[in-house]
C-alpha positions, 0 to 999 in steps of 0.5 A: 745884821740886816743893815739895809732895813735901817734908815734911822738912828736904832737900837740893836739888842744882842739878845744872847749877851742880854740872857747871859747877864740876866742869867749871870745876876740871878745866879749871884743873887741868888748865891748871896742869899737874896731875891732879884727884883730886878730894874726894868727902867733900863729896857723898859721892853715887854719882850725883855721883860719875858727873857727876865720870866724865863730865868726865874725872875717874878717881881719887879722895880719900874720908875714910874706908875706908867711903866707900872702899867705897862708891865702889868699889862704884860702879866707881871703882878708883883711890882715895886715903884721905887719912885716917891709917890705922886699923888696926883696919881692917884686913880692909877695907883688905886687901879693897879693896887686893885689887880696886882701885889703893889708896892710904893716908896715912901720917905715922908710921914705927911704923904703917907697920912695923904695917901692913906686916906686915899687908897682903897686897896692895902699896898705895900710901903717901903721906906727909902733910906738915902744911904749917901746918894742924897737924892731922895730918902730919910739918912741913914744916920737919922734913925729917930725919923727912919722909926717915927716912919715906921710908927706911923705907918703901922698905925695906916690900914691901907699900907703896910710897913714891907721893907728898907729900900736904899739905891747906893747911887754914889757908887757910880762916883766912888774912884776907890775901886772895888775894895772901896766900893765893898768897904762902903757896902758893907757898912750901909748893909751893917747900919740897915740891919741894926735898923732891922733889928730895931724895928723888931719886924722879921718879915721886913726886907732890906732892899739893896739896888745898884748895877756897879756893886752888884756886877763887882762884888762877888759877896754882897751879904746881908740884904734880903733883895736886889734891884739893878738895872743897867746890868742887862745892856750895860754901857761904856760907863759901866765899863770904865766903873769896871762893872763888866766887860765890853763883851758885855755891853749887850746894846749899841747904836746904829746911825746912818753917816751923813757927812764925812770930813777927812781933812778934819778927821770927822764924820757926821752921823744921824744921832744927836742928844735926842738919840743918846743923852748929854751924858759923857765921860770926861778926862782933862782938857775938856775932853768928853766922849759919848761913845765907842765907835764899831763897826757891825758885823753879821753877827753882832759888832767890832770891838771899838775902833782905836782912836775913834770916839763920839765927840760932839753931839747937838740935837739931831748931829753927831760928831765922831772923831776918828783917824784920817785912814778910817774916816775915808772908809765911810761914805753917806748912807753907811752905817756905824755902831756906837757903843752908848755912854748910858744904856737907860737914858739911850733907851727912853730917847730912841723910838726903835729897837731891833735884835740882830735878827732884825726883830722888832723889840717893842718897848712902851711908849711915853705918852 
């Protein structure tokens, strides 16, 4: 890696280790009978997204219309929004339904009726089921509203009933391990296909999106198609879920050092909450860590430096606890690598992004 080229806090891409997960997550999908739609909002990178085409891959999941967009600018023309319409977005939504295979989130029989009336292109609808996240979406248990949802979306012309969409955010909480995670995994895919079988529709798809039961789980059976999306950089929190390992982790930071206290055990480098994200993980004593510490090689990085971690972060600063005999290893203007606590929100923040070849990998910018 060149590190002479970087004079700001960038995001630097092993490309291979991207590849082999996007290769490794095909491969599984594909052995449990599902198709891959997989989640671009962690890369957000029209250049990534080629490596996804490369391997097969030809429909997508973004967050937004924006990225609906962007993507569809860069040749893809199947794409799922797995965000609860907006509808004051309308005009765009109108405008990529005309020249894409599109596909929106509803859960709300009150806004489909709205959007509807104001399509004019036929989309396709999945209707999201809150499966124990409880962020957004019909409950599970509340079959009686899941199938008025579905009557009343039959009766639409512009939208048309595709599948049962569910994200199993919880998953990232549940501190039962593997066993537990398989367990509730099956019973939210036993749940959703009584619901198919009710719904009496044989094209409908049961779509199934979470990076941890994905990664983990050598059978996840009974779901049509899978959204993850983390799982092509992964981060630290996937590796302490126990979703990969960190030869997998495919992204770290590089920030420039710009004060270096051993008599506090402490460097300061250039990378803040505005670089990472306040996200952390926490154990007792008010312990919290945004990061591993590496250093970069020719070829990539180190494993984390024992005793080292990202400890305090303020809007531009970044506070690095490590022992006294490698704190005097750094001096202003060095680099140091940091492995990020969450990729997806690590990506938004950072403006730049290189592989280790120095190459530019340009992602869409939010306006």
């Amino acid at each position: 890696m060149q590190q002479s080229t970087i004079s700001q806090p960038t995001m630097i891409i092993d490309a291979l280790r991207a590849r082999a997960n996007i290769h490794r997550m095909n491969a599984k999908a594909e052995a449990n009978k599902a198709v891959l739609r997989p989640h671009f909002k962690t890369h957000q990178s029209g250049v990534v997204g080629q490596w996804f085409r490369q391997a097969g891959v030809d429909r997508i999941t973004v967050s937004s219309v924006s990225m609906a967009q962007y993507f569809a600018d860069h040749g893809w023309d199947d794409i799922l929004i797995a965000f609860p319409v907006n509808l004051p977005e309308i005009k765009n939504i109108n405008t990529l339904a005309g020249r894409i295979k599109l596909y929106l989130q509803l859960e709300d029989v009150s806004v489909a009726t709205r959007l509807n009336a104001m399509l004019e292109h036929e989309v396709g609808v999945y209707i999201k089921i809150d499966s124990g996240a409880g962020r957004t979406g019909i409950a599970l248990e509340n079959e009686q509203a899941i199938l008025e949802m579905v009557t009343a979306l039959k009766a639409f012309k512009k939208l048309k009933l595709t599948g049962l969409l569910t994200h199993a955010g919880h998953f990232y909480h549940q501190t039962g391990g593997k066993l537990a995670i398989q367990e509730m995994a099956h019973q939210i895919s036993l749940k959703m296909n009584a619901l198919k079988s009710k719904i009496k529709q044989e094209d409908l798809i049961l779509s199934w999106g979470d990076t941890p039961s994905c990664s983990m789980l050598d059978e996840l059976k009974g779901f049509d198609e899978w959204r993850p999306g983390n799982f092509v950089y992964y981060d630290v929190m996937q590796y302490h879920i126990g979703s990969c390992s960190l030869e997998d982790v495919a992204v770290a930071m590089a920030c420039p050092v710009v004060a270096v206290h051993p008599e506090r055990e402490e460097i300061v480098i250039y990378g803040g909450s505005v670089h990472f994200s306040g996200e952390y993980i926490a154990a007792d004593n008010n312990f919290r860590m945004y990061g591993y510490v590496v250093n970069f090689t020719k070829n990539g990085w180190t494993q984390p430096i024992a005793g080292a971690l990202l400890a305090r972060l303020s809007q531009e600063h970044g506070i690095v606890k490590l022992p006294k005999e490698f704190c005097r290893k750094y001096k202003p203007g060095d680099l140091i690598g940091i492995l990020p606590v969450h990729s997806c929100i690590t990506v938004s923040a950072i403006r730049r992004q290189l592989d280790l070849e120095g190459n530019l990998i340009s992602k869409m910018v939010v306006e």
